[in-house]
C-alpha positions as CSV (number, residue, x, y, z in Angstrom):
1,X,55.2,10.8,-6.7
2,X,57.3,12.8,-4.1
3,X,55.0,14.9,-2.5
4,X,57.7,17.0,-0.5
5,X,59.5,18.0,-4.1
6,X,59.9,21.6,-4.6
7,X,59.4,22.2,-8.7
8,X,59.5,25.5,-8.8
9,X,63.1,27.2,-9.4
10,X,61.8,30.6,-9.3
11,X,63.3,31.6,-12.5
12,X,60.8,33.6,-14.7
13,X,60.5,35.1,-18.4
14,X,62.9,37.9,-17.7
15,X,65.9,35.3,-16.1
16,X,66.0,33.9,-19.5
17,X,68.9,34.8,-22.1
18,X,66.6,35.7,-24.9
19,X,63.4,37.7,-24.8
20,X,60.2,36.1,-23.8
21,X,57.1,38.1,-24.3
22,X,58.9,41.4,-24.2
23,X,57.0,44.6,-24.3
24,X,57.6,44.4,-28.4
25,X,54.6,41.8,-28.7
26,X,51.5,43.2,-28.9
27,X,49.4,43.6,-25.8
28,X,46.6,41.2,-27.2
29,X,48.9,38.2,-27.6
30,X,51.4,38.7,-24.6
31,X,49.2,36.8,-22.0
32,X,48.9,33.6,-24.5
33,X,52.8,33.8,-25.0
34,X,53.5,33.9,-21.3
35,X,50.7,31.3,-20.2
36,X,53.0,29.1,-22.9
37,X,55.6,30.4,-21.5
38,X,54.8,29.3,-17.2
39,X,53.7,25.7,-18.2
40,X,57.2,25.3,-20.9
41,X,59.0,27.0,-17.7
42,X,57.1,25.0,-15.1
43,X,58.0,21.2,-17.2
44,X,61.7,22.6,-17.4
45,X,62.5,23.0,-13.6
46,X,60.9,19.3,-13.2
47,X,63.4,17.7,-15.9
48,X,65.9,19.8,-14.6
49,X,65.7,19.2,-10.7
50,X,68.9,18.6,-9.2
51,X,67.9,15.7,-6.8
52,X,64.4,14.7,-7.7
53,X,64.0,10.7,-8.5
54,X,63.4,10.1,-12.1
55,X,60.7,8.3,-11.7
56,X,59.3,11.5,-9.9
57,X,60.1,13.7,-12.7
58,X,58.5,11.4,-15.3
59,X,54.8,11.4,-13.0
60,X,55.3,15.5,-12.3
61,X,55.2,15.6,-16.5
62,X,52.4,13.4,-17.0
63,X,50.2,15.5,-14.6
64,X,51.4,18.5,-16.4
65,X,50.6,16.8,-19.5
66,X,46.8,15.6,-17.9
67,X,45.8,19.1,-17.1
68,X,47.1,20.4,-20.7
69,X,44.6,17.8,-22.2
70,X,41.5,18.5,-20.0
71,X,41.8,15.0,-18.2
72,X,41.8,16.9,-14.7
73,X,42.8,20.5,-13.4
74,X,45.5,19.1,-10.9
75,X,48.2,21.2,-12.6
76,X,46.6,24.9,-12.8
77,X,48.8,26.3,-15.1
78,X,48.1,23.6,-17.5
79,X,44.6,24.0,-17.4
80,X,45.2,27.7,-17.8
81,X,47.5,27.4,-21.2
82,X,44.4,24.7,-22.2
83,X,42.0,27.6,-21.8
84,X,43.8,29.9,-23.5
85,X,44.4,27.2,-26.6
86,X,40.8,26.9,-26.5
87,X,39.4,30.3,-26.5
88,X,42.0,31.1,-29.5
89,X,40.9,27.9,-31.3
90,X,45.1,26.6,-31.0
91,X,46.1,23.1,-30.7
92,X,47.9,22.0,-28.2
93,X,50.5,20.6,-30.5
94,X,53.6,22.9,-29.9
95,X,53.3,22.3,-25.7
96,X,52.6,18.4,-25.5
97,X,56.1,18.3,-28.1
98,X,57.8,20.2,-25.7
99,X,56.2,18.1,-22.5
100,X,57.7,15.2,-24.8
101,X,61.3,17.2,-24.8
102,X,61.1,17.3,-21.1
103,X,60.4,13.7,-20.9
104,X,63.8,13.0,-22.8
105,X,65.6,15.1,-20.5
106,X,64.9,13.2,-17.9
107,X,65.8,9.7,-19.8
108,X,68.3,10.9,-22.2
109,X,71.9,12.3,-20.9
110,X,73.9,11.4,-24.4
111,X,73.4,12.9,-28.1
112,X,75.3,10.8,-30.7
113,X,75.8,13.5,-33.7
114,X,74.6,16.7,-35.1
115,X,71.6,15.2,-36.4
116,X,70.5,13.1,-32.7
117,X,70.4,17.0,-31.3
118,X,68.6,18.3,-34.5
119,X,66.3,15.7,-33.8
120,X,65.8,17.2,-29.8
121,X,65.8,20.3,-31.2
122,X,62.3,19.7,-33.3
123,X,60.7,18.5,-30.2
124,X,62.7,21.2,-27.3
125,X,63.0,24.2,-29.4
126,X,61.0,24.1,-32.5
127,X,57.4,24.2,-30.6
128,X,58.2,27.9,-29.4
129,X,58.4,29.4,-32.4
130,X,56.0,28.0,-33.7
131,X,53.5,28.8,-31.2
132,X,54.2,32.0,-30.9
133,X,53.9,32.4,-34.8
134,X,50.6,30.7,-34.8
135,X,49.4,33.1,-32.0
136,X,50.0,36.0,-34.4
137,X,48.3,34.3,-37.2
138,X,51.3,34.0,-39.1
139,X,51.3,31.0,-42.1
140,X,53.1,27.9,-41.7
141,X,55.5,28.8,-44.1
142,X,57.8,30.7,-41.6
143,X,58.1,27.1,-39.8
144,X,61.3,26.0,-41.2
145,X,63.1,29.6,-40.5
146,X,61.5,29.9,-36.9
147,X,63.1,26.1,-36.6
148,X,66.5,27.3,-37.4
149,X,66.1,30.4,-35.3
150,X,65.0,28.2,-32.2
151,X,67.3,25.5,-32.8
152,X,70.2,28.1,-32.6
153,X,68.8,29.3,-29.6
154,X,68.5,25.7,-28.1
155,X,72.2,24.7,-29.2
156,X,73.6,28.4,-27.3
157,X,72.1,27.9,-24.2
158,X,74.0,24.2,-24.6
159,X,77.0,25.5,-25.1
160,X,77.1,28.2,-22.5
161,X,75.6,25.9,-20.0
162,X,77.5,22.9,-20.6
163,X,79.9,22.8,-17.9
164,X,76.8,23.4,-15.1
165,X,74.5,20.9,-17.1
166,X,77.2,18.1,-16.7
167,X,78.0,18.6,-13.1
168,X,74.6,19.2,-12.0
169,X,72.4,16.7,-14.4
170,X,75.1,14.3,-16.0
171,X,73.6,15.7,-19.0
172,X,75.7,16.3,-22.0
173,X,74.0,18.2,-25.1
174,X,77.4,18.0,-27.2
175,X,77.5,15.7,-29.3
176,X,79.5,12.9,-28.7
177,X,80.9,12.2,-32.3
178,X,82.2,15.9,-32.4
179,X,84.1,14.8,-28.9
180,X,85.6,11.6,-29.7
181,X,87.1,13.4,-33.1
182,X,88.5,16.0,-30.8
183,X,89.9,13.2,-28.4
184,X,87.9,15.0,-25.8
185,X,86.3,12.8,-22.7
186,X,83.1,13.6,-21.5
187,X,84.8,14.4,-18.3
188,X,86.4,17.4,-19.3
189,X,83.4,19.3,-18.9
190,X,83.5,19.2,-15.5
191,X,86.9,21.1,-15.2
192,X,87.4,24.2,-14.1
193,X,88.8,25.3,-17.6
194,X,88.5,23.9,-20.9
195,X,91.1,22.2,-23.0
196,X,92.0,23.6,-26.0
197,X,90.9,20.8,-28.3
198,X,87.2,21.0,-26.1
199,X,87.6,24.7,-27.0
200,X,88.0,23.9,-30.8
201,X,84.8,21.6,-30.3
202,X,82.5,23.9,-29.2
203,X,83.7,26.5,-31.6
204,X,83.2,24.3,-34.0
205,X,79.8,23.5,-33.1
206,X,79.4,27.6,-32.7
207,X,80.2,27.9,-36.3
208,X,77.5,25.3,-37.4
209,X,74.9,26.9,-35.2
210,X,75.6,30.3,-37.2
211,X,74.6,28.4,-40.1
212,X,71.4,28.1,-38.4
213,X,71.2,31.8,-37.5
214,X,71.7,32.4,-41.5
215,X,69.1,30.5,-42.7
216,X,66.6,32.0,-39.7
217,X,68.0,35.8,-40.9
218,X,65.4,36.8,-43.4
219,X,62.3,35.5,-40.7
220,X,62.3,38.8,-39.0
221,X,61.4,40.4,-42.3
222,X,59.3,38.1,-43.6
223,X,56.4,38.0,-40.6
224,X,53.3,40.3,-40.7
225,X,53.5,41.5,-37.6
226,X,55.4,44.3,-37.3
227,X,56.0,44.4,-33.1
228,X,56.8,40.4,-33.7
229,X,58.9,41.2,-36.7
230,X,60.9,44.0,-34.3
231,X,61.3,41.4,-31.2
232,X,62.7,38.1,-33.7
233,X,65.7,40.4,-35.1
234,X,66.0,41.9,-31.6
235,X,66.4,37.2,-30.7
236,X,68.5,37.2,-33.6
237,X,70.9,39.9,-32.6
238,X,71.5,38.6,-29.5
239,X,72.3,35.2,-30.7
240,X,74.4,35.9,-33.3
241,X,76.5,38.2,-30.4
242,X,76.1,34.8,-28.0
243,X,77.3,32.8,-30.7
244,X,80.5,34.8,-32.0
245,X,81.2,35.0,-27.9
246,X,81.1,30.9,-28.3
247,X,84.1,31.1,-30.7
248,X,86.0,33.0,-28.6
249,X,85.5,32.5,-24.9
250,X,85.5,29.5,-23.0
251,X,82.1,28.6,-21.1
252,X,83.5,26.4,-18.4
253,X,85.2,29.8,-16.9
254,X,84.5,32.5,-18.4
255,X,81.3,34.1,-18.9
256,X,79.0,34.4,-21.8
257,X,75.6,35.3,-21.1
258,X,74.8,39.1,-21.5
259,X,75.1,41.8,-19.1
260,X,71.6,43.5,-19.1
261,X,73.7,47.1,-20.1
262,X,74.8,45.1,-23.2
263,X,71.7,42.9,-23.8
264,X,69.8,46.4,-24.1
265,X,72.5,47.9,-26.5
266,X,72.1,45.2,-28.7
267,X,68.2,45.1,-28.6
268,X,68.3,48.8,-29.4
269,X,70.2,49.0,-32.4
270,X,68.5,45.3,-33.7
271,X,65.1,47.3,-33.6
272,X,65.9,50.1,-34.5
273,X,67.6,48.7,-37.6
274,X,65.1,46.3,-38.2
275,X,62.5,49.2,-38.4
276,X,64.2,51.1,-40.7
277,X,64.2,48.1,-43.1
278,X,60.6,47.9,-42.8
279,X,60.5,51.4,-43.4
280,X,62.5,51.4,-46.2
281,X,60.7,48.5,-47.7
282,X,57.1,50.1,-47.4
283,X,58.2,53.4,-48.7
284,X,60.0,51.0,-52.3
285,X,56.6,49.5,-52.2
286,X,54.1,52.0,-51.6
287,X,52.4,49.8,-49.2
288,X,52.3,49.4,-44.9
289,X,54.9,48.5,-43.0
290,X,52.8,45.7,-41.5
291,X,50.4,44.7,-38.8
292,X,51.3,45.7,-35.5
């Protein structure tokens, strides 16, 4: 392995487009969700480095991977997030799935269908939620809406990032099927400004990822915890926005991501509505509005 590589991109939790451990989750299970969060961050800049040798990328993960499992402490972070795991009685499940995402990254730059990145999605995406549900004690049942939610997630960034992710990696998250229908060439992604029929693809797509946003909408409700109740529909605000944005805007010039003035706005007014709900629920029922 390169010794000379540089891993780190210096991005951290609050450079990503959704919330990550936001002052909304409770003090008591923030540093678990951010130790997840540096080794998830950490196995991302090594599949996404612009220049590093595959080869390189695929040892970087496996030492990541090593330290997650207690087979040395080479990777500190690792062995971190394994101490964490431990002293919370966790598996490490949800981070070796992702470690696994990573790996395909680095070997994987086509999806054939809907269903080939629904399959990505289970190992990329999926893991997140879950972790963070099982760090609040939350039952297994919420699974399959925290999978939508993150797949949604997961197929946004995609979209807003695929003109940078083909130019930069070679790697193309949209599915091919959906392209040759359109009579699109991969290529297109790399101009300046979309076509309109690779416009009508990746609203298309948009509009199937809000399918996943509806079946993820009543998850925000439905968890215990009130604080991580409160941050999910503030997630699920913001996708929904990122997503109607998708329909209408083209990625490849023009932008889509959030200003922090309008991520706030929307965070605000998700909570806040989110809490009223809650409110409005416990007062039908006569009970609590939840842990928290």
């Amino acid at each position: 392995m390169s010794a000379g590589v540089a891993w780190d991109s210096g991005k951290g939790h609050r450079d990503e487009n959704f919330p990550v451990a936001s002052v909304l989750i409770a003090p008591r299970h923030r540093a678990a969700v951010l130790a997840f969060y540096r080794v998830a961050r950490m196995a991302d800049d090594v599949a996404d480095h612009s220049t590093a040798a595959p080869a390189d990328k695929l040892a970087r993960l496996e030492a990541i991977e090593r330290s997650l499992t207690g087979a040395d402490e080479q990777v500190p972070q690792a062995a971190a997030l394994r101490r964490v795991l431990a002293a919370r009685d966790l598996s490490a499940r949800h981070i070796l799935e992702l470690i696994a995402a990573f790996r395909l990254d680095v070997t994987k730059n086509r999806y054939a269908d809907w269903a080939d990145l629904m399959d990505y999605c289970r190992l990329s995406a999926a893991p997140v939620g879950r972790f963070v549900l099982d760090v609040h004690g939350e039952p297994q049942g919420l699974w399959p809406a925290s999978d939508a939610l993150c797949a949604a997630l997961q197929v946004i960034n995609h979209l807003q990032d695929c003109g940078a992710d083909f130019r930069d990696l070679n790697r193309v998250y949209v599915p091919q099927d959906a392209l040759s229908a359109a009579g699109v060439e991969v290529e297109s992604l790399g101009a300046a400004k979309a076509s309109a029929a690779l416009r009508g693809v990746i609203a298309s797509l948009a509009q199937r990822t809000g399918g996943l946003l509806e079946t993820a909408r009543p998850l925000a409700r439905r968890v215990g915890d009130l604080r991580l109740g409160l941050e999910i529909a503030v997630i699920h605000r913001l996708a929904q926005s990122l997503n109607r944005r998708l329909t209408r805007r083209d990625p490849l010039c023009e932008r889509v991501h959030h200003r922090a003035p309008e991520a706030a706005g929307l965070a605000l007014l998700a909570a806040g509505g989110a809490l009223r709900s809650r409110l409005g629920s416990a007062r039908a029922s006569g009970s609590g509005i939840g842990r928290g």
